[in-house]
C-alpha positions, 0 to 999 in steps of 0.5 A: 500500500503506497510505499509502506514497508514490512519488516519482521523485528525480534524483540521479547522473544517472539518475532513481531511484524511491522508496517512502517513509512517515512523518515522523521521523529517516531510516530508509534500506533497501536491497534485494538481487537479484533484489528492488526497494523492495517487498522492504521492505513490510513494514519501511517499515509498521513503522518509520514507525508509529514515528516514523521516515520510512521510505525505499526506493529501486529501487536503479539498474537495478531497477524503476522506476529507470533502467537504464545499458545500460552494464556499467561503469555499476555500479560500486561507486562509481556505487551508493554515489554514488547513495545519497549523493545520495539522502541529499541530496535528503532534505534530512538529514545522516544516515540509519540503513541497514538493507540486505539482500544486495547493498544490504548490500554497498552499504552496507558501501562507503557505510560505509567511503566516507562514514561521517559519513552513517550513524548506524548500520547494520542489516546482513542476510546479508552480513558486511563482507568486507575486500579482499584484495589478493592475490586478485579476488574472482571469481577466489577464487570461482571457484577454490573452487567452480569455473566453475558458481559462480553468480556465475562464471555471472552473468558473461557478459553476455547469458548469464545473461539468456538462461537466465532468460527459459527459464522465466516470470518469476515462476516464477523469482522464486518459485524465488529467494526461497523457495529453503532450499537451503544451501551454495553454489550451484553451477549444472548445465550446463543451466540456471541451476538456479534454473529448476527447477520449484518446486510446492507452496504459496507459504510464509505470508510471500510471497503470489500478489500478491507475486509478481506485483508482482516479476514485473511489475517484472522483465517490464518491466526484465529482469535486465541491471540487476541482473546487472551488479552482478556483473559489476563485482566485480573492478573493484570490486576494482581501484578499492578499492586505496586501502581495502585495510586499511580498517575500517568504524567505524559502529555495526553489527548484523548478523543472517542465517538459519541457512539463509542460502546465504551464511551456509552457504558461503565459511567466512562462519560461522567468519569471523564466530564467529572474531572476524575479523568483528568486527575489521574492524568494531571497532563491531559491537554485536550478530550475531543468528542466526535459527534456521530462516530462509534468505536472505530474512530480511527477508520470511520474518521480517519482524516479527522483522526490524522489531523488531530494527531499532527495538530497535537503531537507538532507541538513538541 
């Protein structure tokens, strides 16, 4: 795609694809489930004809990047450290992070883990959500929405899996990311819901083409990988003891849909109307709200996206 390079990097023990273009300061992204390198296609494009070298990795478990057949092979700890390897072998000391869903996440734990890394954070969907130690977020989760919360779902291994492969791939990936249901997603009994039969036209920002590359990627890979980042999130609760507290000082901008599923769900509007958000992130300059956009901002809105990033991270 228009002059992007693919390359394969070895870094935390498992090889890692990366999609990169342009020369300049490093503009690293990360994508979210179900998604891969390609989710920022268009960014990669915008940012590099810029100045900046645009770098997009499979995250571990994606794509063509290795999958650990291991369930504690996902830790946060395992993703942050593949990231800062990454940073390393791209030979630079800093990186601007723009990241998405559960790259988001990721990068709010690089933030808080190796702050000196990152210049400044363009952050999509997800807020930074302190630990609260009272309570395992899968735990919360399930005592506010239930047990068909689709993140109480994801947890048995094999099982999401086995319910995803009842429809074609990229019939699912289709549901997925065009999806503007809002609220949280509670799944039926039968099904994982995101197999319901979505007809009509694709949307003007997601073409045939693309989904067929998402497919073929997942075809190949299955979604164990990705799956397992949800599996982890109680340990990753455990293993965060020692931030309990802890906030994120590096430049932010945060910009979510107004139809984002997690926007509309778990009080995450008041949480960043409030005040609270930007308590815990005493360096959050800016909170954008797109009108009329859902989860997948940085495909639906592309061009707003790229221009929100350039806008904030010129700065520095």
């Amino acid at each position: 795609m228009e002059g992007i390079e693919h390359r394969t990097v070895e870094v935390n023990g498992i090889k890692m694809h990366v999609a990169e273009k342009g020369e300049g300061p490093v503009v690293l992204f990360l994508h979210g489930f179900p998604e891969l390198w390609y989710s920022w296609r268009h960014q990669i494009l915008a940012l590099s004809s810029l100045g900046y070298r645009a770098v997009a990795p499979d995250l571990r478990g994606y794509g063509d990047t290795d999958a650990p057949t291991s369930v504690n092979s996902y830790t946060c700890f395992h993703l942050v450290g593949d990231i800062v390897a990454l940073i390393h072998s791209l030979g630079v000391d800093q990186v601007f992070l723009v990241a998405h869903d559960w790259g988001a996440i990721i990068g709010w734990y690089l933030c808080l883990f190796r702050p000196e890394k990152i210049k400044a954070y363009v952050c999509l969907s997800i807020p930074f959500l302190p630990r609260n130690p009272k309570v395992k977020p899968v735990d919360a989760m399930r005592a506010s929405y239930g047990d068909d919360y689709y993140i109480c779902r994801f947890q048995e291994p094999g099982k999401a899996e086995a319910e995803f492969s009842n429809n074609g791939i990229e019939q699912l990936i289709k549901n997925m990311l065009t999806s503007r249901r809002t609220g949280p997603p509670i799944l039926p009994k039968e099904g994982l819901g995101f197999n319901s039969n979505t007809t009509g036209p694709l949307p003007s920002w997601l073409s045939q083409e693309d989904l067929k590359y998402y497919a073929s990627k997942f075809e190949k890979t299955g979604f164990t990988g990705g799956l397992n980042y949800y599996r982890n999130l109680n340990l990753n609760w455990e293993l965060t003891a020692p931030w309990t507290g802890a906030q994120v000082k590096v430049p932010v901008k945060f910009i979510t849909g107004d139809l984002d599923v997690v926007y509309t769900s778990f009080g995450m509007k008041d949480y960043i109307e409030s005040g609270a958000f930007k308590n815990n992130v005493p360096n959050l300059e800016e909170v954008v709200l797109q009108e009329g956009v859902a989860h997948f901002n940085n495909q639906e809105a592309a061009e707003e996206i790229s221009s929100h990033i350039f806008q904030f991270i010129k700065k520095f």
